[in-house]
GUTOR-558792 format. One record per residue: x, y, z of N, C-alpha, C in turn. Coordinates in steps of 0.1 Angstrom, whole numbers, plus 5000, padded with zeros to 4 digits. Each point is the difference from the previous one (the first is absolute). Example, Ala and Ser with C-alpha at 12.3 -4.5 7.8 and 13.67 -1.06 7.14 Angstrom:
2
513249435078499150125000500950125000 499650114993500950115000499250115008 
This chain:
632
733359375070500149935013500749874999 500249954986500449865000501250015001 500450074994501650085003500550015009 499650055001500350085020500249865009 498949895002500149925008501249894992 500150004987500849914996501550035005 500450135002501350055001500049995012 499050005015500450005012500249855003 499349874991500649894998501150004998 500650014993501250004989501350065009 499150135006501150055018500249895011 498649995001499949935018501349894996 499749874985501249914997501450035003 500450114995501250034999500450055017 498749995007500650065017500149875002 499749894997499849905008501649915005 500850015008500949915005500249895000 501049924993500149935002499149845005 500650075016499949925009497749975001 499950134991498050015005499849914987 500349974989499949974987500749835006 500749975002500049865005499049975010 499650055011498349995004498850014993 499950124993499249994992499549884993 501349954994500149894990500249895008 499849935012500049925009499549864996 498750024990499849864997500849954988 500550084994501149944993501249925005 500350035013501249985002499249865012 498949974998499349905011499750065017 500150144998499750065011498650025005 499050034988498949975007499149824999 498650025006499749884998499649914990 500649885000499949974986498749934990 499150005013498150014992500250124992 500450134996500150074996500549994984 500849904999500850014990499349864995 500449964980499349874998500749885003 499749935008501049875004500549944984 499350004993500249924985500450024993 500750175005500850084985501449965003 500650014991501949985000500450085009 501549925006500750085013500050164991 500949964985500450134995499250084992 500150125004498650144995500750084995 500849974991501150104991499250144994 498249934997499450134995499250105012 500050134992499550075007500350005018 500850025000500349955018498750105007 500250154997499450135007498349974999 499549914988499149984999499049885009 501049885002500049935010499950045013 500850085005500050095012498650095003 499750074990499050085003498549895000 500049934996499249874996499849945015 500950025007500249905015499550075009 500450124996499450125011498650055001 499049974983498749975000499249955007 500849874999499449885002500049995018 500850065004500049995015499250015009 498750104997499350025010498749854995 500049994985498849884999500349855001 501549995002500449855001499749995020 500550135009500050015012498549975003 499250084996498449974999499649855002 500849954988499349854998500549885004 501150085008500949915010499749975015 499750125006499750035011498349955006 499549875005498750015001499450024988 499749934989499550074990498349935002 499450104995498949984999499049925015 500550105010499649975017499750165006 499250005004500350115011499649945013 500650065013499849965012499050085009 498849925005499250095006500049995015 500849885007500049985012501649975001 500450045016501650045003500049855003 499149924999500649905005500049844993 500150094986499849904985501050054992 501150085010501050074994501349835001 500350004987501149865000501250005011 500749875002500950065012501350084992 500750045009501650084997500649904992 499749855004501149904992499050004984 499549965000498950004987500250124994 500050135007500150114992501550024996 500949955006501250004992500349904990 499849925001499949914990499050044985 498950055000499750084990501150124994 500750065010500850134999501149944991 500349925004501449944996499649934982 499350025004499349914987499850124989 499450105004500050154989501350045000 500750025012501550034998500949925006 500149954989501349885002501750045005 500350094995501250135002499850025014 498950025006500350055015501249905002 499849875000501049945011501350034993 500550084992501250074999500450075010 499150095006500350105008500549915015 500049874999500349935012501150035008 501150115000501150045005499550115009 498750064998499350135006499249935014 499949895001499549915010501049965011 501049944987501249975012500350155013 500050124991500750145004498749995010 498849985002499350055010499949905010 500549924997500349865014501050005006 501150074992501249975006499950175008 500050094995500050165004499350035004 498549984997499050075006499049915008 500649885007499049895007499050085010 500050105005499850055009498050084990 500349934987498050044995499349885001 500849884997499449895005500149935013 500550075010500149995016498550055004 499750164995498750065005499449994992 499849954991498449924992499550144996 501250084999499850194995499849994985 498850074991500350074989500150094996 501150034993500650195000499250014986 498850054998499950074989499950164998 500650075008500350135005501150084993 500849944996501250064995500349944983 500450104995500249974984501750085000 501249885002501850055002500649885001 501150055005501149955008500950055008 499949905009501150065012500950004999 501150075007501449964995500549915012 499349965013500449885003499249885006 500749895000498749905000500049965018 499249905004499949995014500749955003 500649844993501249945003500850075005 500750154992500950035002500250175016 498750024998499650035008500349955019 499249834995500149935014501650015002 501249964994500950005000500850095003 499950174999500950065003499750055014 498549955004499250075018500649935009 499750015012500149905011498949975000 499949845000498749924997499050015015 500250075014499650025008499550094999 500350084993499450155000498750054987 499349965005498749974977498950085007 499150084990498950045004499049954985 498849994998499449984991499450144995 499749964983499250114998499749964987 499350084993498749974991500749874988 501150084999501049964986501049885008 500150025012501449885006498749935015 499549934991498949925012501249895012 499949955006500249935009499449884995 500849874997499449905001499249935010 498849935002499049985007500749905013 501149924996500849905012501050085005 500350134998500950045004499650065014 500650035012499550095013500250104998 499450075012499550184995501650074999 499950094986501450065002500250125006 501350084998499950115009500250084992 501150024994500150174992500949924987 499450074988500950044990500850044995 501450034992501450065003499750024986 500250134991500150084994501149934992 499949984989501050014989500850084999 499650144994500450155003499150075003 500950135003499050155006500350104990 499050075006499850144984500450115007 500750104998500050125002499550124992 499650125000499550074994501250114997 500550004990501050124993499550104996 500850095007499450184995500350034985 500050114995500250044987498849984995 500350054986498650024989500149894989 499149984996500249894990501050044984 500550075000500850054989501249985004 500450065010501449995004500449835006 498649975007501149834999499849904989 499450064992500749924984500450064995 500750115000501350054993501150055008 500149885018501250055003499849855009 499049965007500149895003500150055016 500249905008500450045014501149865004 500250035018500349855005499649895001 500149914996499449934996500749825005 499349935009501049895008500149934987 501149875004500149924988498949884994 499550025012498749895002499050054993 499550154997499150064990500849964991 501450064993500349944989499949904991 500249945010499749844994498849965000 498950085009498450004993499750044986 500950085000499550114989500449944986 501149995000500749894986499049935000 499549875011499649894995498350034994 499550105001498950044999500050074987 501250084992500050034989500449924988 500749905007500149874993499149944996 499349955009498749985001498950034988 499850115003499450074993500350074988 501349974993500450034988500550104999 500350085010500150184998501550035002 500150054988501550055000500850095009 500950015012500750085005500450114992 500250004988500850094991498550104996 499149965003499150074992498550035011 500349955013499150025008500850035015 499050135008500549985014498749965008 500149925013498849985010500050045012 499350005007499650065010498949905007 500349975014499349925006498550115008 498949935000499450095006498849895011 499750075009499349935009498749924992 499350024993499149924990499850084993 498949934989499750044987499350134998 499250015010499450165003501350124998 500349935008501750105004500650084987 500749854989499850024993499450134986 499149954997499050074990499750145008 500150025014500050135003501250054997 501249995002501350035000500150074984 499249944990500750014986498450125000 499250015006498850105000500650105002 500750025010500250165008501749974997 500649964989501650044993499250054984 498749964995500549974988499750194996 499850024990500450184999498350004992 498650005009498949994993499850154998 500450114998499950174999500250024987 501349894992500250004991499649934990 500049855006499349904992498850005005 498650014996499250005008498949945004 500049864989499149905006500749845004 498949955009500649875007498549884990 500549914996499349944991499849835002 499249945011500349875006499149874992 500549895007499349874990499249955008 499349985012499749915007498449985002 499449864997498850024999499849955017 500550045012499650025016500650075007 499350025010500850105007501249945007 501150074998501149995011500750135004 500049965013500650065012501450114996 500649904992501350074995499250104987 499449964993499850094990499250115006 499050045008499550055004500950125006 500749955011501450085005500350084992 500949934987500450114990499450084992 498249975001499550094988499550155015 499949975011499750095007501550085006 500749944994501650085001500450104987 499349924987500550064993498850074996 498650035004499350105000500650125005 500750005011500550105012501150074989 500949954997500850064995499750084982 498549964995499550084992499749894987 500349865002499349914988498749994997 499749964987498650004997500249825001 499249935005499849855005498749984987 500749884994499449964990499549805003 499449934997500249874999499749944989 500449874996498949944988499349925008 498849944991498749965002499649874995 499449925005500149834995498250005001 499949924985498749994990499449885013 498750015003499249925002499549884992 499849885002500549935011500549935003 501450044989500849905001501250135007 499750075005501450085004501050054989 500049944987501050054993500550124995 501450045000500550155002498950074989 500050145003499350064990501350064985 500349914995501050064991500150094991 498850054998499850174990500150105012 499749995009499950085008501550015004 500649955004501449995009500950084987 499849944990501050074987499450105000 499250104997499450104998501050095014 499749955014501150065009501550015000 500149884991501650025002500750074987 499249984988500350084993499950134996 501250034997500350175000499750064986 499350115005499150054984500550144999 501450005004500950114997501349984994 500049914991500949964996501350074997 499750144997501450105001500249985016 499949955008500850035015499949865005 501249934991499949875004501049995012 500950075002501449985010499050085017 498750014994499850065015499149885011 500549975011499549915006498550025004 499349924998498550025003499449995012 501049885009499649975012500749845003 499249915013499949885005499349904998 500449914991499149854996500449925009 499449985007499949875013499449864993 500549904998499949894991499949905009 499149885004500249945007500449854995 499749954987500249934992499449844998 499249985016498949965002499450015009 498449985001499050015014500549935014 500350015011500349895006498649965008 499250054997498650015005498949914987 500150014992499349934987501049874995 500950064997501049904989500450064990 499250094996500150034989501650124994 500249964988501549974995499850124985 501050095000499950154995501350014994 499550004983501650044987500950065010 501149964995501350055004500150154992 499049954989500050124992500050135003 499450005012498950165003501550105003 500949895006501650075008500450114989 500249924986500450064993499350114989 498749994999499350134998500050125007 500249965012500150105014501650104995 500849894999501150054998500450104993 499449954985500250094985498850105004 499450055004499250125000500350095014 501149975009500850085008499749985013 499749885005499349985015501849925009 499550015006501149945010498949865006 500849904999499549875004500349945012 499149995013500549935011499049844999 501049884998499049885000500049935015 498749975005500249945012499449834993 501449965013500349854995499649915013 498750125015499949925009499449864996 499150044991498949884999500549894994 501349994990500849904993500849875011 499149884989500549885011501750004999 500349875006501550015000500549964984 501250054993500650044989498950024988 499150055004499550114989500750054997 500750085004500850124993501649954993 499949884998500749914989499050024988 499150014994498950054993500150124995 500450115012499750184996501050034990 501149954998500849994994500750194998 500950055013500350075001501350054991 500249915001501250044982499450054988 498449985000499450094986499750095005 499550035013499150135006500450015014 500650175000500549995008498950135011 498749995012499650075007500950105002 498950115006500850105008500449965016 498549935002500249965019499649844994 500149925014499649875000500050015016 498649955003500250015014499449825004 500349925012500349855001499650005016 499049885000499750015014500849875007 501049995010499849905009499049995013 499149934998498850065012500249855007 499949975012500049905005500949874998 501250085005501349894998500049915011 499049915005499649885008500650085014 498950045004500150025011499450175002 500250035014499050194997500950065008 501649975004500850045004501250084995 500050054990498750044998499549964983 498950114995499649934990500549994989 500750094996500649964983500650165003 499749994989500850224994499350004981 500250114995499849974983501450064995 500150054989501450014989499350104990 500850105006499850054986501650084989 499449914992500750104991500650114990 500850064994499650144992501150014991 500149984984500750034994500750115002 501349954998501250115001499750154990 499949954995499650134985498950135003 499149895012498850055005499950095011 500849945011499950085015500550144996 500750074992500450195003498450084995 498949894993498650044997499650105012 500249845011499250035015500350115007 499250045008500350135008500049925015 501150145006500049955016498750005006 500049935013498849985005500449985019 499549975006499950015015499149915003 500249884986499149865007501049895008 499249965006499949895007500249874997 500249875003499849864997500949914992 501350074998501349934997500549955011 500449854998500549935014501449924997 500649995010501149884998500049865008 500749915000499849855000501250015012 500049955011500250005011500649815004 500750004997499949805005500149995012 499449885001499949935014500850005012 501050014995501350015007499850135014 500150104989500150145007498950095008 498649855001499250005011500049975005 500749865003500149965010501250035009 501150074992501050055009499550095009 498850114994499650075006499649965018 499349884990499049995012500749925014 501149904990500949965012501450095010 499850124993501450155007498950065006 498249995001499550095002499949995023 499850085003499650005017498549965000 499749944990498149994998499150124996 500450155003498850134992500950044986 500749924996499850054987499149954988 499850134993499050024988499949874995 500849964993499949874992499549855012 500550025007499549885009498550035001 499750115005498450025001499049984991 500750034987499549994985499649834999 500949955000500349894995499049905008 500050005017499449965008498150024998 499950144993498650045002499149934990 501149964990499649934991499349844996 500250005013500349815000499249955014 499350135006498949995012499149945000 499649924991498449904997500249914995 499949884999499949934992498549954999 499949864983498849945003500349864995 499649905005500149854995498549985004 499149984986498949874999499250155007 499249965006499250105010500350105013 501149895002500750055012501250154997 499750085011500750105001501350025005 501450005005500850015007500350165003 499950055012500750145003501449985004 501250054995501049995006500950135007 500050045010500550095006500850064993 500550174999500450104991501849955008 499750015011501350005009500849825000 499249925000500649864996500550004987 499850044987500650024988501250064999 499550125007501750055003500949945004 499649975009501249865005500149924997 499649924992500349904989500350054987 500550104998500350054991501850035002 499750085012501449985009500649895002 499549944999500449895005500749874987 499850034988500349944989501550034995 501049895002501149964998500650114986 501050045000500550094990500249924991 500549865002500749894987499049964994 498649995007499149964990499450144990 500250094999499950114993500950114995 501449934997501050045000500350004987 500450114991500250074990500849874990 499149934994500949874992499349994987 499949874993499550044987498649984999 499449975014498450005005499550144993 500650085001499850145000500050084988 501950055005500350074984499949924987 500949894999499849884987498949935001 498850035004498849914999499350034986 499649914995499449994989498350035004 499850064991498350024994499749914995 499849865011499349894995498950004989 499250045004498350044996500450054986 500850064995500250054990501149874992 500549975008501149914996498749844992 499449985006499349874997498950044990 500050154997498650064986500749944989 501850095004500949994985499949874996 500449895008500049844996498849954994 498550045002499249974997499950054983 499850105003500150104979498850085005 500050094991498850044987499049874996 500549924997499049904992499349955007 500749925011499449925014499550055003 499850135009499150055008499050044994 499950104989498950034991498649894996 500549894996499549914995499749945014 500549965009499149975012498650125001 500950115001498450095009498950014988 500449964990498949994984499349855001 500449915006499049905001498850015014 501450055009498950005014498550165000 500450074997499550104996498750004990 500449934986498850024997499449855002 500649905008498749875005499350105013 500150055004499650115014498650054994 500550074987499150084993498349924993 500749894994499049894999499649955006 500249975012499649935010499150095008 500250125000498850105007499150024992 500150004990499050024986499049875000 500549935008498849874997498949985011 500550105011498949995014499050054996 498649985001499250024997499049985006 498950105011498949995009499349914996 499249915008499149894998498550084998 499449934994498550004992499850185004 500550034988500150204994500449894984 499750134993500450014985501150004998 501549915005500950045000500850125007 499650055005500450125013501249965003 501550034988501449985007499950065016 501049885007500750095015500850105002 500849954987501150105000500150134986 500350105004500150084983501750085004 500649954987501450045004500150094990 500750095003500550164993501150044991 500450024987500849964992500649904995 500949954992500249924994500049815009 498949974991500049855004501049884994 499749924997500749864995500950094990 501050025000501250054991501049935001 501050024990501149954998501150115006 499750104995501550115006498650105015 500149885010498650135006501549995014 499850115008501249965014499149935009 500749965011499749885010499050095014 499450114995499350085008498449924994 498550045008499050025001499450105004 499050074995498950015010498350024997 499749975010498749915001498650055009 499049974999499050015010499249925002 499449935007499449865007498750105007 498449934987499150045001499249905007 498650045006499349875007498649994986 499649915010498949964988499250094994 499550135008499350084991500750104996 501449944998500650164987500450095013 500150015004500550085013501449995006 501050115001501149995000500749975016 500749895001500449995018501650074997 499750055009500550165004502249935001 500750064993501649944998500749975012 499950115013500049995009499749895011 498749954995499749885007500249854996 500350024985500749884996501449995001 500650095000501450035009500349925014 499150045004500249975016499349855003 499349944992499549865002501449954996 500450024986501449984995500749965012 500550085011501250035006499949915008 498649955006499449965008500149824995 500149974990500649874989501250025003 500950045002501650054996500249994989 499450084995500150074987499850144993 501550034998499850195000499950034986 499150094999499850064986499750175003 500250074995499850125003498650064993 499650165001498550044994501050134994 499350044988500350164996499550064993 499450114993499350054993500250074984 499649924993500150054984499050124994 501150094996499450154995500550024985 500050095000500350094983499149954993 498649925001499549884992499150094987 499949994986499350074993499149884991 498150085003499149924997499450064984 500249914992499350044989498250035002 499650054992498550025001499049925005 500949884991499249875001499749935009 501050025011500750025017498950055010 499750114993499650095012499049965009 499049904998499249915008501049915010 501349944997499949935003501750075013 500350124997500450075006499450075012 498850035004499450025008499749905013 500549864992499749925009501649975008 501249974992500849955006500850085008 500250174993500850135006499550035010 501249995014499550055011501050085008 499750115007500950075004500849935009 501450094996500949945016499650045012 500549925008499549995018501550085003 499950134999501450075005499450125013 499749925015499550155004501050085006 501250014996500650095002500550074993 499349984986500250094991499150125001 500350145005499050095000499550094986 500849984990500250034989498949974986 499050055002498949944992499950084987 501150044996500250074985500049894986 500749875008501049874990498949924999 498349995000499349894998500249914991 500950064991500349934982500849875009 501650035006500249935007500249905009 498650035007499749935012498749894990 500149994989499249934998500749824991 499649905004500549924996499549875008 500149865000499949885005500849935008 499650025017500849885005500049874996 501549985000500249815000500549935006 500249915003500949915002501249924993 501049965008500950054983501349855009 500549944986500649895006501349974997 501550044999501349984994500949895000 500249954995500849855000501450095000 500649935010501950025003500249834988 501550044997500749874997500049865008 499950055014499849825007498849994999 498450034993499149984998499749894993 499449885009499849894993499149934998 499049874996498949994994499049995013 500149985014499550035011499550055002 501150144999499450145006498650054992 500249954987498950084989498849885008 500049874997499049925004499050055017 501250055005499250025016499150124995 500750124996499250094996498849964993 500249944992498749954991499349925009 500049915008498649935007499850135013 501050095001499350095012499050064994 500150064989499350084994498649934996 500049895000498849884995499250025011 500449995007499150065017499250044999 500150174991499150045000498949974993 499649904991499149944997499249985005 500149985015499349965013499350114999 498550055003499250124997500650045017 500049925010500349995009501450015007 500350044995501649975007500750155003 499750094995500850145008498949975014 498949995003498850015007500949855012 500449954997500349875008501650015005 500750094989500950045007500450115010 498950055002500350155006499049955014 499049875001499849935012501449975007 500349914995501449944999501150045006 500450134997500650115006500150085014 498350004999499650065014499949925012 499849894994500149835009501050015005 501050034994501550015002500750105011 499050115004500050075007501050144997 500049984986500850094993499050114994 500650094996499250154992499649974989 498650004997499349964989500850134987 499849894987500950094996498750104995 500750134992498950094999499950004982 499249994991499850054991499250094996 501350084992500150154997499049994988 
């Protein structure tokens, strides 16, 4: 066994890129914080450098420990230090943050519109490909609607409608034939498309893509092409449920796969790794050239944090699987790290979800090695789209007599608004005509359009790999400490919070998730801490963690925390295995995530210390003459 694990070391190294091995090695180069390192040793560390490195990355979670609050816990929300005090301690563990000080400028100058609505996005773990600045700039500034992701600043008057960046259309054909023939395609997709493979490292010579309406879309598209009759198992990584993986395992059930997952050790969540090798390795070693099936690789949790060998790609590989890695959950230039020049997937599929604004909301990417697509078989799916610019809706809409399609579309879209409490209705038929009514020159085919830059993506590249990482590694795990120290008054210690996979780490991602208990051990329901959240302007989302495996030792304490999913429209009571698992609550830092946002979260959540406070909130509410909320 010493063997074994010494040589998948000795692998995982040799996968490691570049670009991840200069992160990796971050405090060498003064990237991470420098309590970490000994102020008193020599600038120059000629010896052992790798040893030094691994030494820093030890030490990370116990220097973070005794940095953060050391030796305090907080039993009242309102003994919690201020925001200024608490950064001033922050700054003091990580001195390097104020490096990232160019990530500040980008969200004052680009994205003023999070500190206009006193909004915190902790909802989304990406990047957009464009920012609001540039947004506000190419609209008519008379024409704005609000929405979850593009708030309305609080001084501004009520707006009226939104103007679409671009529009999607839905292209016929099967997913085979338009990566290996392509279709029409405006120039304005084009120039999406480059800048997105650019982007994202992927070689034209060696990959084709395919835009598809979202990530669901996606992972079904490569379910019902890939040939499961012949290869015949589908083999996934994900310790929760998602929507998209679900899709594909009930797609590629249909077409005859055996649906496999791996399983994460209690209770710390970590992969089950005897297990997953035992699956992927092939114990027929005479029929190595024969494909076994689908490894779906997600390469981290975006629900935990938690961060999975690059290794596994290439075991998958050498024992005959076909590798699809999803890169939704990867912050911005992760995949400066994957280092696609050693390993090259079969698919990669890439989410843009929420490109500022719900006009719409994003699209995802997928892509498929050239070598790979004659695998796939035809199919009669669905959800390949093209990129439509701005331009050639509103020509529509301005050549239109008022009943055409696209005017109606466009209009139906933008019929509600909300600012603050207040509601605005705006007529279906006034839109129209202010739609009509919008000047050709100000939407006229220039370099607003076709030569517009993918800002959003443009201001990642300037930042690095290094900068951004090393920001969401300070904010992230002070988040993680800082929940770890709330603690109910006069109980034994009774933490408020119990968070789920990897805590105070050095290489952990900029995800959480969590559950916020009351004084007697009793779990307040994710759903309802969600919605107090929202009710703060503060979004975090809830989701539920499965595949979970309990040692013996466990099994008492399994009984207590496993609880079924709430799916009643699942009629299907064969899958109890998988309906069984833990809602949470779950928290993602974007790149404009700054020491704020984590601070507000953390005294909202102090709240609940209050034995009293869901019970005073939900008065509160109905005072308000609003719908008490309901806990499920």
């Amino acid at each position: 066994m010493r063997k074994d694990q010494r040589s998948m070391k000795e692998e995982s190294k040799k996968m490691q890129s570049p670009c991840l091995e200069e992160v990796s090695q971050g405090c060498l180069h003064g990237c991470c914080p420098s309590p970490f390192l000994n102020q008193h040793e020599p600038q120059t560390k000629a010896s052992k450098p790798r040893n030094s490195s691994a030494a820093c990355r030890r030490d990370f979670a116990s220097k973070t420990t005794s940095s953060i609050f050391p030796n305090t816990q907080f039993t009242n929300h309102e003994s919690l230090p201020s925001m200024q005090d608490s950064f001033a301690e922050f700054t003091k563990a990580y001195p390097q943050y104020s490096d990232t000080y160019r990530v500040d400028q980008i969200r004052s100058r680009e994205y003023y519109h999070l500190s206009f609505s006193d909004h915190t996005c902790l909802d989304y773990l990406g990047i957009g490909l464009f920012s609001y600045s540039q947004l506000q700039k190419q609209e008519c500034p008379k024409y704005r609607i609000a929405s979850s992701s593009f708030p309305v600043p609080p001084e501004s008057p009520p707006p009226v409608l939104d103007i679409p960046f671009f529009g999607v259309s839905y292209k016929p054909g099967n997913l085979k034939t338009q990566l290996l023939h392509g279709g029409v395609a405006s120039e304005f997709e084009s120039v999406i498309r480059k800048r997105i493979m650019s982007f994202l490292n992927v070689s034209e010579n060696d990959y084709s893509m395919v835009f598809t309406a979202n990530k669901t879309s996606a992972f079904k598209l490569v379910a019902e092409s890939y040939p499961f009759q012949s290869n015949r198992k589908l083999l996934t990584v994900y310790d929760y449920e998602s929507e998209a993986i679900e899709a594909m395992s009930n797609s590629s059930e249909k077409n005859g796969a055996k649906v496999m997952s791996a399983e994460f050790s209690w209770p710390r969540l970590r992969l089950q790794s005897s297990k997953l090798r035992n699956m992927l390795v092939s114990k027929e070693k005479k029929k190595k050239k024969k494909r076994r099936g689908l490894f779906v690789f997600p390469l981290h949790s975006r629900m935990t944090g938690a961060r999975y060998p690059y290794l596994w790609m290439s075991i998958a590989e050498e024992n005959g699987w076909h590798v699809l890695i999803d890169s939704c959950a990867l912050g911005p230039k992760d995949m400066d790290s994957f280092g696609l020049s050693l390993f090259r997937p079969d698919f990669l599929i890439c989410s843009f979800y929420k490109v500022f604004g719900e006009n719409p909301s994003g699209f995802a990417c997928l892509f498929a090695k050239k070598s790979t697509i004659p695998v796939l078989e035809t199919s009669s799916t669905s959800g390949i789209i093209g990129l439509i610019p701005s331009q050639k809706l509103f020509r529509a809409v301005t050549e239109s007599p008022g009943t055409d399609t696209e005017v109606e579309n466009l209009a139906s879209q933008s019929g509600r608004i909300e600012k603050g409490k207040t509601t605005y209705e705006i007529q279906h038929a006034e839109i129209v005509e202010k739609l009509k009514g919008i000047e050709m020159s100000e939407v006229s085919e220039s370099d607003k359009g076709i030569e517009m830059e993918c800002r959003g993506l443009d201001e990642v590249d300037s930042l690095g790999l290094v900068t951004i990482s090393n920001r969401a590694r300070c904010l992230i795990n002070w988040l993680v400490s800082a929940l770890l120290k709330l603690q109910h008054p006069n109980t034994n210690g009774t933490p408020l919070v119990r968070i789920y996979g990897p805590k105070v780490k050095f290489d952990r991602g900029p995800a959480i998730a969590f559950n916020v208990f009351d004084w007697k051990g009793e779990k307040i329901e994710p759903v309802l801490v969600q919605k107090l959240a929202d009710r703060s302007n503060i979004s975090l989302s809830y989701g539920f963690l499965h595949h979970i495996w309990f040692a013996d030792k466990y099994q008492e304490e399994k009984e207590k925390v496993i609880e079924r999913r709430n799916n009643e429209a699942d009629g299907n009571k064969g899958k109890d295995k998988s309906d069984m698992g833990i809602a949470v609550v779950t928290a993602a830092l974007g790149f404009l995530a700054n020491f704020q946002d984590i601070y507000k979260l953390w005294a909202f959540i102090a709240q609940f210390l209050d034995a009293d406070f869901v019970e005073k909130e939900r008065w509160r509410y109905t005072s308000l003459n609003q719908k008490t909320i309901e806990v499920l």
